[in-house]
C-alpha positions in Angstrom: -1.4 -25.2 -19.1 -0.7 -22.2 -21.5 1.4 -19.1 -19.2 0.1 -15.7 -19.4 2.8 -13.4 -21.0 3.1 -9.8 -20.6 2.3 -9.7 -24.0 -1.2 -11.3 -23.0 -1.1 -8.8 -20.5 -0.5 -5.6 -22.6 -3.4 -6.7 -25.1 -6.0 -7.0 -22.0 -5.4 -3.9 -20.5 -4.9 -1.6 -23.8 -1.5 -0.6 -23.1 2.1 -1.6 -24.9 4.3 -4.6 -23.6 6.9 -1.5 -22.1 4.0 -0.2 -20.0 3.1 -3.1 -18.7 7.1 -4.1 -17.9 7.3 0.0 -16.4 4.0 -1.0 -14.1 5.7 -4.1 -13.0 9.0 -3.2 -12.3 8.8 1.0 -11.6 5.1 1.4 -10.2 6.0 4.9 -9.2 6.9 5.9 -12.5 3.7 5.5 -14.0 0.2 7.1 -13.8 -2.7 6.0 -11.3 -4.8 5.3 -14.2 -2.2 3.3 -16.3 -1.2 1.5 -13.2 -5.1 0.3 -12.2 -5.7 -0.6 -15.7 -2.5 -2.9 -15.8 -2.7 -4.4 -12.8 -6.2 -5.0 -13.6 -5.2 -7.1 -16.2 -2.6 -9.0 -14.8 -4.7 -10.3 -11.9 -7.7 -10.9 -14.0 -5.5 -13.5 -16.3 -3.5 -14.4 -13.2 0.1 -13.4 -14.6 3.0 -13.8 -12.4 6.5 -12.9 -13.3 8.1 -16.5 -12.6 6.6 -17.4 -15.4 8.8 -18.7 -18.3 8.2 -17.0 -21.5 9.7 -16.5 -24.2 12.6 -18.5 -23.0 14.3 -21.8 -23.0 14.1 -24.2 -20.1 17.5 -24.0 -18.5 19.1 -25.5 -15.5 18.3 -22.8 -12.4 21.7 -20.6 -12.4 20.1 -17.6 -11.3 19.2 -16.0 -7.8 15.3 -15.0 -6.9 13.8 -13.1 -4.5 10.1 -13.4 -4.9 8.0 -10.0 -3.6 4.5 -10.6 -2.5 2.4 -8.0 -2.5 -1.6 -7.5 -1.3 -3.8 -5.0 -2.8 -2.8 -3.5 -6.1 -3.1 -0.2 -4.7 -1.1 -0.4 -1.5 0.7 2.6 -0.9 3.5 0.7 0.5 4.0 -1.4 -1.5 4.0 0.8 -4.5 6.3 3.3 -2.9 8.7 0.5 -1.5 8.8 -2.0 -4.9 11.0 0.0 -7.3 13.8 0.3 -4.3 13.7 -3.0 -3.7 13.6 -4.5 -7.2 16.4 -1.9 -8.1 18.6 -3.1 -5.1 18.2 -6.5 -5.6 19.4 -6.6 -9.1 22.4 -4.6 -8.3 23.1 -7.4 -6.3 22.8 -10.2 -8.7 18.9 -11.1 -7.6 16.0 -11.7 -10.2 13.0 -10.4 -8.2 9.9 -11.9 -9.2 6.2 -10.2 -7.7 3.2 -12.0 -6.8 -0.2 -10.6 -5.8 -2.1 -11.9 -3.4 -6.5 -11.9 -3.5 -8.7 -13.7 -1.7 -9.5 -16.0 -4.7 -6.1 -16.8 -5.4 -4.2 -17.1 -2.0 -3.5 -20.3 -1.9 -2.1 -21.0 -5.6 -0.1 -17.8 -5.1 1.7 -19.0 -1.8 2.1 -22.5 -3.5 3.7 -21.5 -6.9 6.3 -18.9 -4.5 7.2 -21.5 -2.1 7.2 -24.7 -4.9 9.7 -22.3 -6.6 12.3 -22.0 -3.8 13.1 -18.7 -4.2 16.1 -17.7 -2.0 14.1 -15.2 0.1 10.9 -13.5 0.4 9.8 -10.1 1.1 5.6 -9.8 2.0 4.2 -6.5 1.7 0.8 -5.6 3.1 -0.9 -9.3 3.1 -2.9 -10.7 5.7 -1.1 -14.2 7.0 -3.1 -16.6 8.4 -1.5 -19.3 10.6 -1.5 -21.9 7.8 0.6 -19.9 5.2 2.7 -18.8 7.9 3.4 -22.5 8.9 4.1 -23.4 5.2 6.3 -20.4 5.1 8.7 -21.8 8.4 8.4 -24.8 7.1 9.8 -24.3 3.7 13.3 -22.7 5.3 13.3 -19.9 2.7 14.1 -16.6 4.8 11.4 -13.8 4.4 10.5 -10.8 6.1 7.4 -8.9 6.6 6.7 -5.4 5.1 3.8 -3.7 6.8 2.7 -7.3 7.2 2.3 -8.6 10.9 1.9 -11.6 12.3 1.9 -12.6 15.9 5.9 -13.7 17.1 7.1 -12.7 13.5 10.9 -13.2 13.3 11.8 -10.5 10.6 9.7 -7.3 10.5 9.5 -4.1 9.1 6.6 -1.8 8.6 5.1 2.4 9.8 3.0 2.4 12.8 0.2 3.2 10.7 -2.3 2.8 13.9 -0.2 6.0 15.1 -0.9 7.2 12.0 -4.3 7.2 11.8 -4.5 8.7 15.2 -2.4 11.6 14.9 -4.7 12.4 11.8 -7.8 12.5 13.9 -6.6 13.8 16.5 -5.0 16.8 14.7 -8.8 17.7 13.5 -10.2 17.0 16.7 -7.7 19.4 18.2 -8.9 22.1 15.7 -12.4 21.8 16.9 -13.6 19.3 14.5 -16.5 17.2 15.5 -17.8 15.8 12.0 -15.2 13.9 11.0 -14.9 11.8 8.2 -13.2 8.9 7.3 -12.3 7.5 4.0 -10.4 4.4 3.2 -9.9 1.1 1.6 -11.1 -2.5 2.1 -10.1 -3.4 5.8 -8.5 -6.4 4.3 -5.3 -4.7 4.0 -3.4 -3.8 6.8 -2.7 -0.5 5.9 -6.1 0.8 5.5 -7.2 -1.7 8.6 -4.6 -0.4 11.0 -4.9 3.2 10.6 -8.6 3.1 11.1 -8.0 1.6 14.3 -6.0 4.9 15.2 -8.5 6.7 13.8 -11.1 5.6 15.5 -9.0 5.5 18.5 -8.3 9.2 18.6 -12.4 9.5 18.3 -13.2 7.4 21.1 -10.8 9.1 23.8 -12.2 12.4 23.4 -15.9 10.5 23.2 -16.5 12.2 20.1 -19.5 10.7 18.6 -18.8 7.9 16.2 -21.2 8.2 13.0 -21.3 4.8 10.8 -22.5 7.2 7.6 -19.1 9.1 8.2 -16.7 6.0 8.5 -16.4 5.1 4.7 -14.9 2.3 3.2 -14.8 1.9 -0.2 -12.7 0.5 -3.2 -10.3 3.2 -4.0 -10.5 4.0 -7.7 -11.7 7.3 -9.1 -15.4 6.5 -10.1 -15.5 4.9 -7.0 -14.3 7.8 -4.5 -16.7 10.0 -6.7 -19.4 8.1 -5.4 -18.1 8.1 -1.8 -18.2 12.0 -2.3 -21.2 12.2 -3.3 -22.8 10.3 -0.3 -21.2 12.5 2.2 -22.7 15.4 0.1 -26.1 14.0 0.7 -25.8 13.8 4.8 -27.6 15.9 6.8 -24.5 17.0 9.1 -21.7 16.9 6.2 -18.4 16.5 7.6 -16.0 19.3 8.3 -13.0 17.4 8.3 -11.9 14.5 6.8 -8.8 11.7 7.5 -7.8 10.1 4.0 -6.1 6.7 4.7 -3.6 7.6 2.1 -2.4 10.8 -0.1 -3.8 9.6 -3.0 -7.1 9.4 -1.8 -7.1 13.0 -0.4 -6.0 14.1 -3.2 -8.5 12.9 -5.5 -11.1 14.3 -2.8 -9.9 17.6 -2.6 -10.1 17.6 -6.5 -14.0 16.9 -6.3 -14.8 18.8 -3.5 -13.1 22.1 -5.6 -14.7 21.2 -8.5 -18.2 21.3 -6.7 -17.1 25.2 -5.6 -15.8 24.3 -1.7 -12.7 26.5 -0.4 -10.2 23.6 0.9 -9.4 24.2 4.4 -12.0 27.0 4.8 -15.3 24.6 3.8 -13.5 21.1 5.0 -10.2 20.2 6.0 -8.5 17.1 4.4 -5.4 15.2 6.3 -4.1 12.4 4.2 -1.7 9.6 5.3 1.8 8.6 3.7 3.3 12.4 3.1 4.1 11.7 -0.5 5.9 13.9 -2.5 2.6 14.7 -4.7 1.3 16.0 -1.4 4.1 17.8 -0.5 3.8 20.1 -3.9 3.0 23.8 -3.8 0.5 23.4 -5.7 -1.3 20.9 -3.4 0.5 21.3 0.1 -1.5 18.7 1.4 -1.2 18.4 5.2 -0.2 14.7 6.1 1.2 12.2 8.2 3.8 10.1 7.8 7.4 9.1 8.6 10.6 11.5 8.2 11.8 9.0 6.0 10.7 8.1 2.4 8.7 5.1 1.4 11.6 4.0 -0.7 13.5 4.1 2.0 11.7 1.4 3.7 11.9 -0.8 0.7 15.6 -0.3 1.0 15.8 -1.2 4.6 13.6 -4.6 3.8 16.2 -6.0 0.7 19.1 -4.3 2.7 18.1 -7.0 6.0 16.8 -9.7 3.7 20.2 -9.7 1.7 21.7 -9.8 5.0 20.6 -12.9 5.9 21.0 -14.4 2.6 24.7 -14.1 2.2 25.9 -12.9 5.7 23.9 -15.5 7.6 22.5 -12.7 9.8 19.6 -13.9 11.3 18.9 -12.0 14.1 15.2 -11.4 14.8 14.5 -7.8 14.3 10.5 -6.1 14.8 11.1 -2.6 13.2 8.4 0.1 13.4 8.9 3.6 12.3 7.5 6.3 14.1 5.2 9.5 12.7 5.2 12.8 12.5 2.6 15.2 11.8 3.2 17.7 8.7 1.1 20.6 8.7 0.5 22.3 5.5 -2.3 24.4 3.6 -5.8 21.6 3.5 -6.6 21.8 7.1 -7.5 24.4 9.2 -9.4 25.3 12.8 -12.9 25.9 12.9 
């Protein structure tokens, strides 16, 4: 079987072999457009970064930590990855990432456990009991990044149903009624969980729940365009709307100003994560999300993994981090 090198990589998605190293090793340090187009590439050919290019077959000297990661997009884990590949090689780790689809699940979890990594960090992935049985059963430590599973051992993650609900909840205490919702496939955990909270926050106040207003869609540019346009075309157009991330209310606030609306005095937009691009002047995009930094979290997961690795401390820990509301200039009281 030939491996996929980042060379193969670079040539499929347009872009140099440094690009594609910057995308896999400092996400944030790249544009949303580059980043897409990369990762596009490296799931369509199926690259993963144990592969063995380029190199010699030599006897295994060296110490991995594999990162497995869901959707390309995750905010998570593309706020938490350059922490924790940064920390881990100041400590003498090789950290390897893997993404996870629904067509390639299986393979994925078999080439990470087959390779006996020393420990495992999974960010945003749905477990099901089966990988999660392999995963015990293969004695490799790992915790869970805004991953859950029932009676996990090792977890870290936002309470992102809180988050979700404090969004709403902030327009409904404005006098919003049509509310909007925007997010990504319910098969990550992020999006999932904070439209629970969302619609949560709709259903105590027994606001009415309208299917046309609870969008979810992939969460690239051409695609959000078309979500915009759909909720331009509804009778009762929403007033307010909860992004599930920053990213995504940003690119909506960009469409809605270009079609002539006034952002908060036409519609109000809350995103989700607080990122730094939302907390710029020139955006001051009102948000929810922890008072600490993604990065941060990422620290906090290698910090604990590492932990166990060489300090043999295995004490179960279930961390969630609270959120906080921060209101800025997109949203507004009818």
């Amino acid at each position: 079987m030939n491996l996929v090198s980042t060379t193969d990589v670079a040539k499929r998605a347009g872009v140099s072999q440094t690009t594609v190293s910057r995308v896999l090793n400092k996400p944030d340090q790249v544009k949303k457009d580059t980043y897409d187009k990369v990762m596009a590439a490296v799931n369509e050919l199926n690259y993963s970064a144990t592969g063995t290019e380029d190199t010699v077959p030599v006897a295994r000297t060296i110490k991995t930590i594999s990162l497995i990661a869901g959707p390309l997009d995750d905010p998570i884990f593309i706020g938490s990855a350059p922490s924790i590949i940064s920390l881990a090689k100041q400590q003498g780790y090789q950290v390897n990432v893997h993404f996870v689809t629904k067509e390639n699940e299986l393979e994925t979890y078999d080439t990470v456990l087959s390779s006996k990594a020393d420990g495992l960090i999974l960010t945003s992935v749905q477990l099901n009991e089966a990988v999660y049985e392999r995963m015990l059963q293969s004695k490799i430590p790992f915790i869970l990044l805004n991953s859950s599973y029932p009676g996990s051992q090792h977890s870290i993650g936002l309470n992102n149903v809180e988050a979700g609900y404090v969004a709403a909840s902030h327009l409904l205490g404005s006098n919003h009624q049509e509310i909007a919702w925007v997010g990504g496939p319910l098969n990550n955990p992020t999006y999932k969980e904070r439209f629970q909270g969302f619609i949560h926050a709709l259903q105590e106040v027994k606001s009415k729940i309208r299917k046309k207003r609870l969008v979810i869609a992939d969460t690239d540019k051409a695609s959000l365009l078309n979500v915009f346009e759909d909720l331009q075309v509804l009778k009762k157009k929403p007033t307010g709307i909860v992004a599930a991330t920053d990213e995504i209310a940003i690119q909506l606030m960009d469409f809605y100003q270009e079609a002539g609306y006034q952002i908060p005095e036409d519609v109000s937009i809350i995103g989700i994560g607080n990122t730094e691009m939302g907390q710029h002047s020139a955006l001051s995009l009102t948000s929810v999300g922890t008072a600490d930094s993604l990065a941060n979290l990422g620290i906090e997961a290698i910090t604990r993994l590492l932990d166990i690795l060489t300090l043999d401390q295995d004490e179960a820990f279930n961390v969630s981090r609270e959120v906080l509301l921060y209101e800025r200039k997109t949203t507004a009281s009818l």
